[in-house]
N, C-alpha and C positions, 0 to 999 in steps of 0.2 A: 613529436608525432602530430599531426595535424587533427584536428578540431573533432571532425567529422569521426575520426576512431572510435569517439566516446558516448556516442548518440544512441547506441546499440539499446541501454535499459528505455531512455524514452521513448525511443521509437517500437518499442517492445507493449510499456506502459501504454503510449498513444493510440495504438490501433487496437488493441484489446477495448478499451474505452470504447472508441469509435463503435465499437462491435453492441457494445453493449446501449450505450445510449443510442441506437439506430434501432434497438430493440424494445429501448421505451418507448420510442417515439411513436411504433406503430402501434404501443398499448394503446397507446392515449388518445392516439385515430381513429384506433378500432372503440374506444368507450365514447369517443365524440360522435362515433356515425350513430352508436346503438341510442344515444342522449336522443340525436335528428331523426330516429324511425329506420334507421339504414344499416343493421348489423350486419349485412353478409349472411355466408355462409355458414360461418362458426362464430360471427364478433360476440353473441349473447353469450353462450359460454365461455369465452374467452373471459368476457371481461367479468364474469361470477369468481374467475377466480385474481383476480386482480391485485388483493392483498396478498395471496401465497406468492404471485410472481416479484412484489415488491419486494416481498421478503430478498427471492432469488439475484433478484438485482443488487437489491443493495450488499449482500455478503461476497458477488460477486465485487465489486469494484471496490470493497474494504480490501479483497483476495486480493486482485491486481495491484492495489497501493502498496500493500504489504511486499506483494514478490518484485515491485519495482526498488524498494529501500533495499531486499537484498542484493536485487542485481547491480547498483549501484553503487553497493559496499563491496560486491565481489570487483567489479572492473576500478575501482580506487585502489583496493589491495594489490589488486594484479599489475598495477602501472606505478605503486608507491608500493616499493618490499618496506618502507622504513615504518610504514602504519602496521605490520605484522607482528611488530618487534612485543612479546610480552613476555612473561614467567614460565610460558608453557615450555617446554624440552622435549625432544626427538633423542630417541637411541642411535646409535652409531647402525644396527642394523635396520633400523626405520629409514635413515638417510641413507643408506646404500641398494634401498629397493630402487633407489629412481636414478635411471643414466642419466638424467641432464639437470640444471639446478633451475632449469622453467618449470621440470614434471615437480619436482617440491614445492616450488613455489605454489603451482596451482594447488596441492592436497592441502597446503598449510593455509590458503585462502580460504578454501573450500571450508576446511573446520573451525576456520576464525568466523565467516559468515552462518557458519552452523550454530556454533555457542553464542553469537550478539541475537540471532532472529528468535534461539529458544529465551530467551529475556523478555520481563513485560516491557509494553511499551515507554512505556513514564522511565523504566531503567536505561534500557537502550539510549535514549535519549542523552540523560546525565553521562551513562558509559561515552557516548559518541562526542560529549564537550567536553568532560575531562581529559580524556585520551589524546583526543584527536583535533579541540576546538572546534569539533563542527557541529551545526545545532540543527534537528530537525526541523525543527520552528522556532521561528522568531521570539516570538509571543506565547506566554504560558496560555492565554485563552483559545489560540487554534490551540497548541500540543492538549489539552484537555479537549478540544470538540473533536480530535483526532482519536484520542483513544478512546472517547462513548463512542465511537464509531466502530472500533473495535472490540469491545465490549459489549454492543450492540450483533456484532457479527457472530461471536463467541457465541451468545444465547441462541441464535438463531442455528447454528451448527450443533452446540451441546445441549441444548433444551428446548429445540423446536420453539424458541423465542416465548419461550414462558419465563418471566423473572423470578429466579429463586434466591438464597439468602444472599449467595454468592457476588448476582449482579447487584446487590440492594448494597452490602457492603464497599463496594468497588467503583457504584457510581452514587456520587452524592454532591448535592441532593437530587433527587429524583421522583417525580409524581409516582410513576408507578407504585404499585404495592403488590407484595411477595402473591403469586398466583397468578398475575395479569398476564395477559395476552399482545406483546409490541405489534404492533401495525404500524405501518407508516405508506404516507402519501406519494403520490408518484409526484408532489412538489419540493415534498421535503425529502426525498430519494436524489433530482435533478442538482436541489442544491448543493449536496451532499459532495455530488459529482464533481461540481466545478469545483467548490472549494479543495476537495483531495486534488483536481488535475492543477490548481492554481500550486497547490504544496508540492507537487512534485517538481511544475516549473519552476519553482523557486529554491527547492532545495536544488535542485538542478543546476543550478547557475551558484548556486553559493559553493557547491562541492567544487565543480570545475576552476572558478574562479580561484579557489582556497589550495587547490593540487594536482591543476592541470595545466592551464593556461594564465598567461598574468591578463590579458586586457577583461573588463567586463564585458564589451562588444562581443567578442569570440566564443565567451562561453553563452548569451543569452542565442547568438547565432547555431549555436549546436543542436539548440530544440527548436528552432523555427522550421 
């Protein structure tokens, strides 16, 4: 199959980004006119609320790193049936719901990618290099700035980003202490950004390379 087949989660990943950081960018316009005397029409309130939107941003683009690892675990399953292969079993009447052996394939993807994404992240990870020798990251110190990211998201979805014992247990060490309030910077949001689009291209190219394509040209060409 040619190159191009497989592009489908980054170019997925990439424009959602784009979406999103075109959205900061006008925060940061609209707090730069209100800095020079020039807010506009609505820039002062806008930018009153500027940490609630940080918040939004950044669970946003943990969201889209997230649904890009799944999508990219669904189309390796879907183009390697032999990454399928586990413990799990189908009935003889489970296999005869589906005329063709793509329609199975696709449901038994479907639940393989269901049971890895319900995993924490730090597991997923070990599941994905024992199994399969493919490593989210490189380096233990992204795969830990990856999942505070994560964890960082969690709070902001299941606690309105107040840290409870939960986050305190989970991420260590951490200044915070149990009641605080996260906020973060529309600088430290940006970096956040590149760093997740830089792990995506690179886990991008490590998957391809490892179960797609043999050259590494080919597959870094698939996300350009």
């Amino acid at each position: 199959a040619a190159v191009q087949d497989f592009t489908g989660p980054a170019d997925r990943y990439f424009g959602e980004t784009r979406k999103v950081t075109q959205f900061m960018s006008y925060l940061i316009k609209t707090e730069n006119a209100l800095h020079e005397g020039k807010p506009g029409k609505t820039g002062g309130e806008l930018v009153m609320h500027l940490p609630f939107l940080m918040e939004l941003v950044l669970q946003r683009l943990v969201d889209n790193f997230l649904s890009y690892i799944s999508d990219m675990l669904a189309m390796l399953f879907s183009n390697r049936h032999e990454m399928l292969r586990s413990e799990e079993t189908i009935t003889v009447r489970e296999a005869l719901e589906f005329e063709t052996r793509d329609e199975l394939i696709a449901v038994l993807t479907e639940r393989k990618v269901i049971n890895l994404s319900g995993k924490g992240f730090l597991e997923l990870n070990v599941e994905l290099k024992k199994k399969h020798g493919l490593d989210l990251f490189l380096n233990q110190s992204d795969l830990e700035r990856a999942a505070l990211l994560i964890e960082q998201r969690n709070l902001i979805v299941h606690n309105r980003g107040v840290v409870n014992r939960r986050y305190m247990e989970r991420v260590r060490p951490t200044v915070e202490r149990l009641g605080d309030k996260l906020t973060f910077t529309h600088t430290y949001v940006f970096n956040e950004q590149n760093f997740l689009s830089q792990a995506a291209t690179d886990f991008h190219t490590r998957a391809l390379e490892k179960f797609i394509v043999r050259k590494p040209d080919e597959a870094t060409a698939a996300i350009e």
